[in-house]
C-alpha positions as CSV (number, residue, x, y, z in Angstrom):
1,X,-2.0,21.4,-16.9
2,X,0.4,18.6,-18.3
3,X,0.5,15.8,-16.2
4,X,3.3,13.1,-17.1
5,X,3.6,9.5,-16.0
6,X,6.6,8.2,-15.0
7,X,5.8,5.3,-13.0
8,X,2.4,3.7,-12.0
9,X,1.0,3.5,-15.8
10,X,-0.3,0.2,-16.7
11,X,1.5,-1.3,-14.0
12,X,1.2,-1.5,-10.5
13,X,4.5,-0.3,-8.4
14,X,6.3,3.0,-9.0
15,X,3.4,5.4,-8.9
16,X,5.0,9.0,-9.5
17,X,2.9,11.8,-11.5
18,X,4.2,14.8,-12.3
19,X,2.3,18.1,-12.8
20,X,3.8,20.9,-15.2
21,X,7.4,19.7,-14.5
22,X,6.7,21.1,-11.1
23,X,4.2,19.1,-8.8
24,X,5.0,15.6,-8.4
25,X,2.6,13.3,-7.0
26,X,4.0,10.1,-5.0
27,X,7.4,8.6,-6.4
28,X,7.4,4.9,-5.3
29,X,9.5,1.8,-5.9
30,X,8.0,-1.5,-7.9
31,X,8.5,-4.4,-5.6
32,X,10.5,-6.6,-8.0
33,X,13.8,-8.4,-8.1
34,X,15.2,-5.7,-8.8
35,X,13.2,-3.5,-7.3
36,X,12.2,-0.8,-10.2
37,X,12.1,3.1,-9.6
38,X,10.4,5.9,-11.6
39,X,11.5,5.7,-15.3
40,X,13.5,9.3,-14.7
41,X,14.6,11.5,-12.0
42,X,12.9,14.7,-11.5
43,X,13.1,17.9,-9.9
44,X,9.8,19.4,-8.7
45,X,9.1,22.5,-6.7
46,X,6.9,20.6,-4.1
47,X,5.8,16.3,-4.0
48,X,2.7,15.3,-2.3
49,X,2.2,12.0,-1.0
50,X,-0.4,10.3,-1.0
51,X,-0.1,7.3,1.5
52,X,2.6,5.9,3.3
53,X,2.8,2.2,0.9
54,X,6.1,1.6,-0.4
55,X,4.5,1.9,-4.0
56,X,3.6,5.6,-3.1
57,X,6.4,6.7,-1.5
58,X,9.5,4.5,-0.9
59,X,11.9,6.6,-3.4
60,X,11.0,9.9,-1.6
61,X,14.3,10.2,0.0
62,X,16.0,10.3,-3.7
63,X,14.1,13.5,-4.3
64,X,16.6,15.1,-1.9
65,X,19.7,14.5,-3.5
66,X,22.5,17.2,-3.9
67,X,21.1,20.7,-2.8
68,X,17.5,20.0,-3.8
69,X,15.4,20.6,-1.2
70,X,11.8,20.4,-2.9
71,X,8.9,20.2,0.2
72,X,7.1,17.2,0.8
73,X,3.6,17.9,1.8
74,X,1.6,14.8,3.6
75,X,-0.8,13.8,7.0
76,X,1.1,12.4,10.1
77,X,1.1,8.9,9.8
78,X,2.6,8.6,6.2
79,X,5.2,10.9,7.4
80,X,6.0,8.6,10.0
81,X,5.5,5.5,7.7
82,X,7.8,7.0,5.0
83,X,10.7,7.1,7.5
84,X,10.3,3.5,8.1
85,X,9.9,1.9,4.8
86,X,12.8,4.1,4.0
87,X,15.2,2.7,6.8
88,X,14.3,-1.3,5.5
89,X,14.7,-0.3,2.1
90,X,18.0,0.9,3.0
91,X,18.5,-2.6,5.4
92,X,17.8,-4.1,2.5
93,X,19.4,-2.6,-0.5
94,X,21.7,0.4,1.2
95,X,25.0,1.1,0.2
96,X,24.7,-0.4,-3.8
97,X,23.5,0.6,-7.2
98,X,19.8,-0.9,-5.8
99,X,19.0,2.0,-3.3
100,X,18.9,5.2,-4.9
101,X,19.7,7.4,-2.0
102,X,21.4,6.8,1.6
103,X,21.0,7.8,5.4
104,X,21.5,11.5,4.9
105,X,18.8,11.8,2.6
106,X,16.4,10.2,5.2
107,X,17.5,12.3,7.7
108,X,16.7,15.4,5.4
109,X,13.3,15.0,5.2
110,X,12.9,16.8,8.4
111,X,14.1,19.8,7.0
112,X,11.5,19.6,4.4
113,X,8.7,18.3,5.4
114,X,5.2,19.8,6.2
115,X,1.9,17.8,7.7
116,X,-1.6,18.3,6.9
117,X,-4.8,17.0,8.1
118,X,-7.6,15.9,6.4
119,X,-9.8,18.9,4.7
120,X,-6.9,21.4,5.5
121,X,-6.4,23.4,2.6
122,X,-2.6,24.7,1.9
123,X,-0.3,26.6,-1.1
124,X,2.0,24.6,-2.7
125,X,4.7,25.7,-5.1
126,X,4.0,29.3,-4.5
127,X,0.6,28.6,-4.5
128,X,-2.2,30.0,-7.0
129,X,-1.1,33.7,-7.2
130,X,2.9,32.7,-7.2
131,X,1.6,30.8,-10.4
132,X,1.5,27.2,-8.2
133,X,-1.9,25.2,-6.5
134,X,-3.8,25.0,-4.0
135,X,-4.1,21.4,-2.5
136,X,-6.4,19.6,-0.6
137,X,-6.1,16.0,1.3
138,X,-9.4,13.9,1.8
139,X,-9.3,10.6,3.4
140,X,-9.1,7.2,0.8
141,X,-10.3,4.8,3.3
142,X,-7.7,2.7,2.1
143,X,-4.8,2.7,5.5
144,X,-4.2,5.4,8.1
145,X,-3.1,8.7,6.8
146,X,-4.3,7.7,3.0
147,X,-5.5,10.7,0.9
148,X,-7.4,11.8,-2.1
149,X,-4.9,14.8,-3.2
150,X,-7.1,17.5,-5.3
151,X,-4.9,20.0,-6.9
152,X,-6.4,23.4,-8.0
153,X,-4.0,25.8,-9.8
154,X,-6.9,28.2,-10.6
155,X,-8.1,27.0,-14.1
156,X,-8.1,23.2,-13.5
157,X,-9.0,21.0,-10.4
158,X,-7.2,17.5,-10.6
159,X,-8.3,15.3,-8.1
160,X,-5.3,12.3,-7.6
161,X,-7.2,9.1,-6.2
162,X,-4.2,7.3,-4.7
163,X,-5.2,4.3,-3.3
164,X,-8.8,4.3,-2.1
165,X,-11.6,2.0,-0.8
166,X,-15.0,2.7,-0.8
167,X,-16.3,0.1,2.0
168,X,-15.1,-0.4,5.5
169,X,-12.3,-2.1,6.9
170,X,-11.5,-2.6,10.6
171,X,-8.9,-0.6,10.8
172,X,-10.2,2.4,8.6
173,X,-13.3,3.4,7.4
174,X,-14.3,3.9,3.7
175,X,-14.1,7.3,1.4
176,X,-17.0,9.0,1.2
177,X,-15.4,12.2,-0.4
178,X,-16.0,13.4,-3.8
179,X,-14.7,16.6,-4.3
180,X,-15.5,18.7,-8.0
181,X,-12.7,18.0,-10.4
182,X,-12.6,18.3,-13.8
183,X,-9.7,15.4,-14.1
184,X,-9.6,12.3,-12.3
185,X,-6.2,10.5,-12.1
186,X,-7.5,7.0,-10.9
187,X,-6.2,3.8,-9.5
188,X,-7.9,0.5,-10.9
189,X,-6.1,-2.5,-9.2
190,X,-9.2,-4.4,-8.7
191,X,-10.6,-3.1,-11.5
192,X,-11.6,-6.9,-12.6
193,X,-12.5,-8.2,-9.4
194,X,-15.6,-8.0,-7.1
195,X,-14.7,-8.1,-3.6
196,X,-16.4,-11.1,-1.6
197,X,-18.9,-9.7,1.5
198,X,-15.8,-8.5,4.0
199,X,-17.5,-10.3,7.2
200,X,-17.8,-13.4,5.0
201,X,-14.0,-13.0,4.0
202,X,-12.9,-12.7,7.7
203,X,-15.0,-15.9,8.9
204,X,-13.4,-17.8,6.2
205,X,-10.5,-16.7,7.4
206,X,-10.6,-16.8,10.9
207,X,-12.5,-20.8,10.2
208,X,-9.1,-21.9,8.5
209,X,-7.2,-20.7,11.8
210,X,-9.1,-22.6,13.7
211,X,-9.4,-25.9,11.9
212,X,-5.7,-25.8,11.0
213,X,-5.2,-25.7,14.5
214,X,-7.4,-28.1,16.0
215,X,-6.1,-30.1,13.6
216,X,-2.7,-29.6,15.1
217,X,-1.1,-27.5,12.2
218,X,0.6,-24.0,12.2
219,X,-0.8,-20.9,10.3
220,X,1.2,-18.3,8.7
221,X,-0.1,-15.2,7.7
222,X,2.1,-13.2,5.4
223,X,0.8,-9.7,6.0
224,X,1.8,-6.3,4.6
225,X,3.1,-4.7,7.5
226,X,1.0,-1.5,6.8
227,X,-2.3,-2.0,7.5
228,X,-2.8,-5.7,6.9
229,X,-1.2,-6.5,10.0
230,X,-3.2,-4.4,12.0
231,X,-6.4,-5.6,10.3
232,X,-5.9,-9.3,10.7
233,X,-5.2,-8.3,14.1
234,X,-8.3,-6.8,14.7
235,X,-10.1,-9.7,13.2
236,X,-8.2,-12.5,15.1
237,X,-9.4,-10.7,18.2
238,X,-12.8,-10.4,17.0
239,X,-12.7,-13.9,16.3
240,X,-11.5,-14.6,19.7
241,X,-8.0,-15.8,18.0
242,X,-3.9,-15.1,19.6
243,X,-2.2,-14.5,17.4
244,X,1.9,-13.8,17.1
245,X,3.2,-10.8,14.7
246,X,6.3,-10.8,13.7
247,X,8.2,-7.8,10.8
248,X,8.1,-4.6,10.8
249,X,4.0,-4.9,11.6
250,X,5.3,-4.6,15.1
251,X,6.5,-1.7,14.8
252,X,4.0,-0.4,12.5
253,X,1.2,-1.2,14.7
254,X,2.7,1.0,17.5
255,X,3.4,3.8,15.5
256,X,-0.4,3.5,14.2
257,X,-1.5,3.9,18.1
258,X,-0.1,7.3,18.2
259,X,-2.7,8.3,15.2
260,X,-5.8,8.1,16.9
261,X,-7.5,10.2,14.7
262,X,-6.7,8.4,11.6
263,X,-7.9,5.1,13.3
264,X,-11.3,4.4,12.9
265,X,-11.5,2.1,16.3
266,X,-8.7,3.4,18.2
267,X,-9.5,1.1,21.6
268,X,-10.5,-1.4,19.2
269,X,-7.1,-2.1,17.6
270,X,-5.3,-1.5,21.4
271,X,-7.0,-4.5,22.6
272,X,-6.1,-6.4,19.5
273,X,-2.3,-5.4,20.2
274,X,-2.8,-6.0,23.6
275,X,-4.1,-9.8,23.7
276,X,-1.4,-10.3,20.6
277,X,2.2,-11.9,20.9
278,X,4.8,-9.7,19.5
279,X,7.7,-11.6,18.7
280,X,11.5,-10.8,19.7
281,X,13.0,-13.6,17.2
282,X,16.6,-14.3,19.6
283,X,17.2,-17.9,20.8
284,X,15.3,-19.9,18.4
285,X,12.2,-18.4,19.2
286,X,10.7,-18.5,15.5
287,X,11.5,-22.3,15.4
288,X,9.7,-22.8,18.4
289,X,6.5,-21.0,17.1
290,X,6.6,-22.7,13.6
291,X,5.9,-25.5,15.8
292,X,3.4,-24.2,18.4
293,X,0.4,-25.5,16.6
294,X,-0.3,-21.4,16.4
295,X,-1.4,-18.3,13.9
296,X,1.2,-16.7,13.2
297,X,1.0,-12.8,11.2
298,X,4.3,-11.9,9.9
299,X,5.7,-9.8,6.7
300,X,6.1,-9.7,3.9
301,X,3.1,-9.8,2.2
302,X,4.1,-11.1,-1.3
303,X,7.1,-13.2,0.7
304,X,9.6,-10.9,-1.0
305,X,11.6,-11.3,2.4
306,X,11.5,-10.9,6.4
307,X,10.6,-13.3,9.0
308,X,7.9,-15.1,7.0
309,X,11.4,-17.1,5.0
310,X,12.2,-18.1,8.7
311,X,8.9,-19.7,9.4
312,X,8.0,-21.0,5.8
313,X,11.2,-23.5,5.8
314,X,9.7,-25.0,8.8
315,X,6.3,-25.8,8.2
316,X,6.4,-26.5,4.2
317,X,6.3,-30.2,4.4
318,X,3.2,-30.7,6.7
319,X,-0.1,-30.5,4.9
320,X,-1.6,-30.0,8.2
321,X,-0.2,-26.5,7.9
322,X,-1.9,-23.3,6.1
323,X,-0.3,-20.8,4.6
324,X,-3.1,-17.8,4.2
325,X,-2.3,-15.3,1.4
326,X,-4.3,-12.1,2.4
327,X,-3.0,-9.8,-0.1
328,X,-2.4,-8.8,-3.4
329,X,0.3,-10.8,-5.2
330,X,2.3,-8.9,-7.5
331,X,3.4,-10.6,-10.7
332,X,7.0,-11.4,-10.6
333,X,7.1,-11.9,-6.6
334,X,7.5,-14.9,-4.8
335,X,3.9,-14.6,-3.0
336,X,2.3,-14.8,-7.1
337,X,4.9,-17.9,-7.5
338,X,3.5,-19.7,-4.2
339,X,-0.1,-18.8,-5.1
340,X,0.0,-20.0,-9.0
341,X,2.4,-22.8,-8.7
342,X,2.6,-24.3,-5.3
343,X,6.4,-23.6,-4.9
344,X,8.8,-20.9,-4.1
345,X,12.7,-20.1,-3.5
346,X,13.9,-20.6,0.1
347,X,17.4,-20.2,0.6
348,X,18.2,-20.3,-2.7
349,X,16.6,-23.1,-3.7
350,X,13.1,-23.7,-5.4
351,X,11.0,-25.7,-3.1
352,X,7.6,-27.2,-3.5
353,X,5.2,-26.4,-0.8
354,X,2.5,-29.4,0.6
355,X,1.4,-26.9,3.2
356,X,-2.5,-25.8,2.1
357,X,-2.2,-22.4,0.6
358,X,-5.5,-19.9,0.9
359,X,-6.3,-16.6,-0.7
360,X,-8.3,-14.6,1.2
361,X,-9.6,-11.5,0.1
362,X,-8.5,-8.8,2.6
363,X,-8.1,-5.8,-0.1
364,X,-7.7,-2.2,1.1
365,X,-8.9,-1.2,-2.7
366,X,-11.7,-0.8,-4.4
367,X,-13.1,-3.3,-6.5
368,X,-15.0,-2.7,-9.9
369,X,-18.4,-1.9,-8.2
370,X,-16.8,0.9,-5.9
371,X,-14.6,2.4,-8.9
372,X,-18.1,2.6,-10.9
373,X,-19.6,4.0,-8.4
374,X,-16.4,6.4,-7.2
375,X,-16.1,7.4,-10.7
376,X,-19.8,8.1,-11.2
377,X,-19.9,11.4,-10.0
378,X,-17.3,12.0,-12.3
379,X,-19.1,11.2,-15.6
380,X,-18.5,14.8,-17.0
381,X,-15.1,14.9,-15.8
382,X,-11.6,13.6,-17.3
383,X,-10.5,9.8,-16.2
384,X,-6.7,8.9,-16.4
385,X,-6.8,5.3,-15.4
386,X,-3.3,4.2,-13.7
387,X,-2.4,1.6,-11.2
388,X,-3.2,-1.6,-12.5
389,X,-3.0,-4.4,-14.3
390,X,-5.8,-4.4,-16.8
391,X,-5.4,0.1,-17.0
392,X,-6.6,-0.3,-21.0
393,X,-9.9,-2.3,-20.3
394,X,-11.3,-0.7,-17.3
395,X,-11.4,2.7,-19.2
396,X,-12.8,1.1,-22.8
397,X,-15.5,-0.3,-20.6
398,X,-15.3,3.2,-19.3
399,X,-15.7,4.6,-22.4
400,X,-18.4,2.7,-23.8
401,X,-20.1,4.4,-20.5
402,X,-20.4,7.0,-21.7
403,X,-17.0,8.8,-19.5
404,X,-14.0,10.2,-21.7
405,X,-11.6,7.8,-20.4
406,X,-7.8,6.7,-21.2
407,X,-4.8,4.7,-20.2
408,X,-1.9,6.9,-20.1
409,X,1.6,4.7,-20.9
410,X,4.7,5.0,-19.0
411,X,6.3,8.1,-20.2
412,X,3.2,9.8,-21.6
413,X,3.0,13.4,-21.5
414,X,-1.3,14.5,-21.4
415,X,-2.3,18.2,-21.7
416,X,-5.5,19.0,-19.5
């Protein structure tokens, strides 16, 4: 196999592997101003996706440019996530030189598409005896619909991490699959980091809430809308909290309820929709809620944009008010800029915010224990390390463990 980077390496954002000029694995956008796409434009045979982030998939639609017509193999709920993160890409940045591809190419996915369930094994680019792979999806325990992809093209078994955690959240439950490979393409966001205790995380969290509002402040939430949303909604209910949600988690949420079996609390996260306030945002409505001495969950995550610029204007001033990062911040963005420095541009203008501002550690990743441990039943295999920010030390340390690990750069063509 030769397996060639051309997003994802070293970096977080963009992640898009291709295998023999042929298989490409995820081709995402880098949430930057501008946003930054996959460092060339291929042409595989088939793509595989493995979650429905906009990291992992949100420049899918450019694949099917002109008469190419490559199939896009993937599980329910990213199919149905990819559609959306491509229509508010295209609300966003549509119609100029910072949206590679338009409505039509949305709407061609249909043509193309094919859905898999976890475990289901299916041919891909002809499969093994038309010279292609056979491909396998396993659950990452990272958001609904998130897969280990393994890739078998007779000789070699690759095994493509995505995005994976190896505890439990809420929402999903961790990976427990470890399927024989003898290369390991693997993520390493948290590489540095060890995760607090998850149900000491969400009392923290759920304690600033409630003091910020007894105090008679205003909390907002900035939440990815896939999958953080859904999981600070389950843990506001559990914490007996009501809270409003507001972004494109509305709409995520919903479309997560018809994916039951990619849930691992379905009835769990329909009560937590049901006692939340989904907000309609006409007549004023967010000014009245910045106000309402309430918790409010609203995208985007890093700040980038959406309703969370309506609400932060109005609640800046008031140290009362919280403002509860529960993500990663990605250098560059204007969440990173609020969590570093205090400040952050509001129409158009850098403003200093005196609201308190929290980081609370809700990752859907796997932190340097549960890569260890992930990647110990991999000692004899492989490791590519991508998707991350310190790619070159995680595998050294790797490496003086004893595991034949490397950093693969942007660009970097490596024969396995």
């Amino acid at each position: 196999m030769e397996i060639e980077f051309l997003g994802g390496a070293r970096e977080v954002g963009r992640s898009a592997v291709l295998v023999d000029g042929s298989l490409l694995l995820d081709y995402g956008i880098l949430t930057a101003d501008p946003p930054q796409y996959p460092i060339r434009d291929p042409e595989p045979d088939a793509v595989v996706v493995s979650h429905g982030h906009l990291d992992h998939v949100g420049a899918v639609p450019a694949l099917l440019k002109g008469s190419r017509r490559p199939a896009i193999h993937w599980t329910p709920p990213t199919a149905d996530l990819a559609r959306i993160l491509a229509r508010d890409t295209l609300k966003l940045h549509g119609n100029g030189p910072l949206c590679p591809f338009g409505e039509e190419h949305v709407a061609r996915i249909g043509e193309v598409e094919e859905r898999h369930g976890y475990g289901d094994l299916f041919p891909v680019a002809g499969g093994i005896d038309g010279g292609g792979y056979e491909v396998t999806l396993l659950s990452a325990g990272h958001i609904p619909g998130s897969a280990h992809v393994l890739v078998d093209d007779g000789d070699t078994r690759l095994l493509y991490t995505g995005d994976f955690h190896t505890d439990d959240q809420r929402l999903v439950a961790g990976t427990t699959a470890r399927p024989d490979a003898d290369v390991v393409i693997c993520e390493s966001t948290y590489a540095d980091v060890t995760h607090e205790d998850r149900a000491a995380v969400e009392e923290e969290w759920a304690e600033r809430v409630r003091t910020t509002i007894w105090e008679g402040g205003t909390v907002v939430a900035p939440a990815f809308a896939i999958g953080r949303t859904q999981e600070l909604l389950l843990v506001a209910h559990a914490n007996e909290l009501t809270p409003y949600v507001d972004g494109m988690g509305k709409e995520v949420t919903r479309l997560l309820q018809r994916h039951p079996a990619f849930l691992r609390d379905p009835e769990a996260l329909r009560r937590a929709t049901g006692a939340a306030r989904f907000v309609t945002g006409r007549d004023g409505q967010r000014e009245r809620i910045a106000a309402d001495n309430a918790l409010i969950v609203t995208t985007s995550g890093m700040l980038a944009g959406g309703p969370v610029h309506s609400y932060l204007p109005e609640i800046r001033t008031n140290p009362t008010n919280a403002v509860t990062l529960t993500g990663y911040q990605v250098e560059g963005t204007p969440g990173r800029e609020l969590q570093e420095y205090g400040r952050m541009e509001m129409n158009g203008r850098v403003r200093p915010v005196s609201a308190r501002v929290t980081s609370h550690d809700f990752s859907a990743h796997a932190d340097r224990g549960g890569l260890e441990s992930f990647l110990d039943d991999y000692r004899d295999a492989r490791v590519l390390v991508t998707h991350g920010d310190r790619c070159v030390a995680f595998a050294d340390d790797l490496r003086e463990d004893g595991v034949d690990a490397s950093a693969p750069e942007l660009g970097q063509r490596v024969d396995v």
